[in-house]
VMD Tcl script that draws the C-alpha trace (Angstrom):
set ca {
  {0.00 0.00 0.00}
  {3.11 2.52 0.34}
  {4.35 2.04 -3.12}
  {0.63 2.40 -4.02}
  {0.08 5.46 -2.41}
  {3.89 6.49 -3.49}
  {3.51 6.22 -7.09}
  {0.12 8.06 -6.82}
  {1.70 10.99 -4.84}
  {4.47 11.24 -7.94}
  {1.99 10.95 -10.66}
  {0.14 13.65 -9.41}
  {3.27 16.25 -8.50}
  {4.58 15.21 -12.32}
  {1.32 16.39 -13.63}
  {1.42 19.37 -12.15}
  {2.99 22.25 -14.54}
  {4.23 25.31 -13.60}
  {3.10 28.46 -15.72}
  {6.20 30.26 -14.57}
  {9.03 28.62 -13.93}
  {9.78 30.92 -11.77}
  {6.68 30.73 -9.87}
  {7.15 33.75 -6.72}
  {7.63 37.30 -7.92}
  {9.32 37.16 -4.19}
  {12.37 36.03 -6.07}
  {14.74 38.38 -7.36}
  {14.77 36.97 -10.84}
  {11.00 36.96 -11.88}
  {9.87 39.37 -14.73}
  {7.37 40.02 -16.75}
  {9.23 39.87 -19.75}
  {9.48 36.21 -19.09}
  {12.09 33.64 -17.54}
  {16.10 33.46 -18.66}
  {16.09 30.36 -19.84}
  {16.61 31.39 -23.46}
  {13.63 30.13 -25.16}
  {12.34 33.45 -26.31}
  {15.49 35.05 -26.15}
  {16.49 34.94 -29.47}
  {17.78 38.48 -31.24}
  {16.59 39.39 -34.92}
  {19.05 41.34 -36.37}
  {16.97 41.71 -39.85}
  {15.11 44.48 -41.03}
  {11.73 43.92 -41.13}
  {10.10 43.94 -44.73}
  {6.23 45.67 -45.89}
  {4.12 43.55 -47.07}
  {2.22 45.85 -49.16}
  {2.23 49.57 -50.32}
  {0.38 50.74 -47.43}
  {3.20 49.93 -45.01}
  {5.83 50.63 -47.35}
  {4.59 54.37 -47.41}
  {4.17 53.87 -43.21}
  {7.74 53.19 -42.98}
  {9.02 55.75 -45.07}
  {6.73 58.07 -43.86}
  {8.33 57.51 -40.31}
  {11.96 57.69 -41.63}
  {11.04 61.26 -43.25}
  {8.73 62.58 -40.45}
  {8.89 63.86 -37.16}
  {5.42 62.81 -36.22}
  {3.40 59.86 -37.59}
  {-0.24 58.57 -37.65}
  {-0.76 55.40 -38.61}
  {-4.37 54.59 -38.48}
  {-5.93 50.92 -39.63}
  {-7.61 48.20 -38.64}
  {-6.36 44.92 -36.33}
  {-3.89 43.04 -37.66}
  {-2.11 45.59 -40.24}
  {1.35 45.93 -38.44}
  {1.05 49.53 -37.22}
  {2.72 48.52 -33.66}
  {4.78 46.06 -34.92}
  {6.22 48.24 -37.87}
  {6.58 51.40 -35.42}
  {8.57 49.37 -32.82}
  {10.43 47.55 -35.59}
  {11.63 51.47 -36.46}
  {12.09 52.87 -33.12}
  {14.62 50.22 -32.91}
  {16.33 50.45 -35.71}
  {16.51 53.85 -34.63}
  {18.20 53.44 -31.30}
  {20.70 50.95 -32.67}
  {21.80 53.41 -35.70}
  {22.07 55.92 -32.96}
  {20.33 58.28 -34.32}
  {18.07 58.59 -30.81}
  {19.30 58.35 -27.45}
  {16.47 56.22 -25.63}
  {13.26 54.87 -26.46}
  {9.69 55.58 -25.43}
  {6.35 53.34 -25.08}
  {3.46 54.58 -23.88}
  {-0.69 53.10 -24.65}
  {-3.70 53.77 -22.58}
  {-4.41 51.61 -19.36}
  {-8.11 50.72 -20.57}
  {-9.38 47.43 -20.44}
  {-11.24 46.17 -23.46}
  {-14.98 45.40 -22.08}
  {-14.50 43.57 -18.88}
  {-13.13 45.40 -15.39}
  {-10.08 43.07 -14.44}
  {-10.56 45.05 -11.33}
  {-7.54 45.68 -8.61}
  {-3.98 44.44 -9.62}
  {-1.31 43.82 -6.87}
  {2.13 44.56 -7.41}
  {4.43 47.81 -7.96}
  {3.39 49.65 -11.14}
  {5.66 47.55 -13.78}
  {3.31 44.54 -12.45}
  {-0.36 46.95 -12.49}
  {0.77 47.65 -16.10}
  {2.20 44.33 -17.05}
  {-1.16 43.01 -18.53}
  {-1.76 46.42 -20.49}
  {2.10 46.56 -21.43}
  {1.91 42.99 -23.19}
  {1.62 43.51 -26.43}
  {4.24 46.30 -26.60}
  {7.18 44.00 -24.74}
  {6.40 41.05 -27.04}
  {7.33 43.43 -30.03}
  {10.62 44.48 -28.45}
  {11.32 40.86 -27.37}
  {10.92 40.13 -30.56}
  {13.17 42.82 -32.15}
  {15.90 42.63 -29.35}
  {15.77 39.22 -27.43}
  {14.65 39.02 -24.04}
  {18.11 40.13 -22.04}
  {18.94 42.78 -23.93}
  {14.98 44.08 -23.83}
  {15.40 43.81 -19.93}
  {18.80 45.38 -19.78}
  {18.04 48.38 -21.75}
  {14.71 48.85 -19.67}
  {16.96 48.78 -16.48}
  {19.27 51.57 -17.65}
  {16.49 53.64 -18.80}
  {17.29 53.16 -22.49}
  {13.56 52.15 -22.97}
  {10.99 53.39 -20.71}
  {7.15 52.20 -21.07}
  {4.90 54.24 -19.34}
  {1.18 55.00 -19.06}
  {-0.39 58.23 -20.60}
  {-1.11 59.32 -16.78}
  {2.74 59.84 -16.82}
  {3.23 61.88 -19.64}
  {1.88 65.30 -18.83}
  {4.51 67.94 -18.32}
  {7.55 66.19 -19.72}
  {9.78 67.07 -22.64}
  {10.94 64.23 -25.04}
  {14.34 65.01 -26.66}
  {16.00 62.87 -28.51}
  {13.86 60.21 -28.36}
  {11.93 57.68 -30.12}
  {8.41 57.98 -28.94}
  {5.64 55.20 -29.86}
  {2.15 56.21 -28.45}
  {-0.26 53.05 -28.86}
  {-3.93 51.84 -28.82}
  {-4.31 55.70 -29.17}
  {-8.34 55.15 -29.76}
  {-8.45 54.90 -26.32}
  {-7.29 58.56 -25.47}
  {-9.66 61.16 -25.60}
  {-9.30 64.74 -27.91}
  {-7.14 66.41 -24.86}
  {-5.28 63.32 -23.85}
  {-3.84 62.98 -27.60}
  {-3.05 66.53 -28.15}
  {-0.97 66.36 -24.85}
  {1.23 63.75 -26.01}
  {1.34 65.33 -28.99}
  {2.87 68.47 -27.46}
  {5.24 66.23 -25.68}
  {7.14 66.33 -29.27}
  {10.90 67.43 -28.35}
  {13.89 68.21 -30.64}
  {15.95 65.66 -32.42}
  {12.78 62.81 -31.94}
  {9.99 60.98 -33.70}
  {6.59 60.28 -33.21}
  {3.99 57.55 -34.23}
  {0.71 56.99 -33.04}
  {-1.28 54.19 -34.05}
  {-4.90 53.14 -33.18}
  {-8.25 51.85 -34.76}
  {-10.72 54.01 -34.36}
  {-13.39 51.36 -35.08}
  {-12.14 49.51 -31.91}
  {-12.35 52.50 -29.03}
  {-12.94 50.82 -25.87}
  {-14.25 54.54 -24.76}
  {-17.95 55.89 -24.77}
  {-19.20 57.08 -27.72}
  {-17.67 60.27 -29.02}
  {-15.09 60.31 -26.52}
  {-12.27 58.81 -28.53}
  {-10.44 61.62 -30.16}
  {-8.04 60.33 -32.65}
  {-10.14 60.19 -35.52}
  {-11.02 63.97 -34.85}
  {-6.74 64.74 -34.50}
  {-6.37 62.68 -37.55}
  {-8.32 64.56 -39.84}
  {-7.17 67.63 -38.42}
  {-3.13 66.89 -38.75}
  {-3.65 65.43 -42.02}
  {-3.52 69.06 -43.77}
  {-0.35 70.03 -42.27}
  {2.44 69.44 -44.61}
  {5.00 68.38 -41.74}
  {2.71 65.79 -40.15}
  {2.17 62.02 -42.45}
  {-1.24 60.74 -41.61}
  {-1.54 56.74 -43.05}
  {-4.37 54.85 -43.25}
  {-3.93 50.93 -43.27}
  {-7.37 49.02 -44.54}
  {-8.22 45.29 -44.55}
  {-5.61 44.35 -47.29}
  {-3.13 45.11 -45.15}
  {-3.86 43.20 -42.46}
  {-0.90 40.40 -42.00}
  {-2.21 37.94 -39.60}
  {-4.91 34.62 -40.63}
  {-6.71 35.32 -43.36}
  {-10.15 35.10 -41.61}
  {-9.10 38.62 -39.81}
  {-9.54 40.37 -43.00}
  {-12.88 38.35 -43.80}
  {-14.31 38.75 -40.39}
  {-13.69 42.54 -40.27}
  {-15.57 42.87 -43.92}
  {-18.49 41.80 -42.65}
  {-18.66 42.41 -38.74}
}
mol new
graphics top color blue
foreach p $ca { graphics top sphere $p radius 0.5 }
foreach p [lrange $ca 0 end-1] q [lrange $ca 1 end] { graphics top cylinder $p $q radius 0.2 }
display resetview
């Protein structure tokens, strides 16, 4: 009955599977980037390629413009291709740091109190945004540069007041900032940076008519110095069905 109850006790702890290997955030090592054990830390040194005209014009209109809107449905590679230049930015040198920041809404459901400092509050908002620089820079050097300061993600609620020089700035999921919100990170706009913000205005988690970027959009778009793109369906770069399901929904 021992080496019953034994090999019962060991089936049941090998069945058991960890979602972190790391499984306390007491320990010194944990992050939200993910664990060091080199799966996803793999470093892409390739430039990343459009896949149609829509994003070819995106990325050049970032390389010749201060300040960028990229506006488009899911799925078209607005954050992707915006990270995928802030980078290649920072490792030409031609910026000194760069800087993340996208609205801390929740998309229909209240997840409701996080615990944690305010990397680990932001962590689930933040996702989408550290999987694109994981991608572009592997996970160590993604966690070293956000330790020196030499990428900084923050909410919008940190933004006011500050001066952004010589930076790479990426401001997204901007259909969830309202008409004052977007024109004060606008105004955050320093000397020797960029800009890009991307959003859907379809896809506003807001109330109706509070989402301002399709109201800044039109309104930038006749100002010679500012490159307003618009992304549609054939554009879109993930499964096919996206496309097909946003035709008809």
């Amino acid at each position: 009955m021992a080496k019953r109850a034994s090999r019962i006790a060991a089936s049941k702890t090998e069945a058991v599977i960890s979602l972190y290997p790391q499984a306390s955030r007491d320990e010194p090592d944990w992050s939200p980037l993910g664990d060091d054990d080199g799966h996803r830390d793999q470093s892409y040194v390739r430039k990343v390629r459009p896949q149609g005209d829509n994003q070819r014009r995106l990325l050049r209109a970032i390389t010749e413009h201060h300040l960028t809107l990229a506006v488009g449905p899911a799925g078209t590679g607005k954050t992707y291709l915006a990270i995928s230049a802030a980078v290649e930015a920072f490792e030409e040198g031609r910026v000194a740091r760069i800087m993340l920041s996208r609205p801390a809404v929740e998309a229909g459901e209240s997840l409701g109190f996080l615990p944690g400092d305010l990397q680990e509050k932001l962590a689930p908002y933040l996702r989408p945004l550290y999987d694109a620089l994981s991608d572009r820079l592997g996970g160590k050097r993604l966690r070293a540069l956000l330790a020196d300061g030499s990428i900084e993600i923050a909410p919008i609620a940190y933004m006011r007041g500050r001066t952004l020089n010589n930076a790479f700035v990426v401001i997204d999921e901007a259909q969830n900032c309202t008409y004052g919100q977007i024109k004060m990170l606008l105004t955050r706009l320093g000397w020797h940076s960029t800009m890009v913000l991307t959003g859907d205005p379809d896809q506003s988690d807001l109330l109706p008519g509070m989402s301002g970027l399709a109201d800044i959009a039109n309104r930038l778009e006749t100002l010679p110095d500012i490159a307003v793109i618009t992304l549609d369906e054939r554009d879109i770069v993930r499964h096919p069905l996206v496309a097909s399901m946003l035709g008809v929904l």
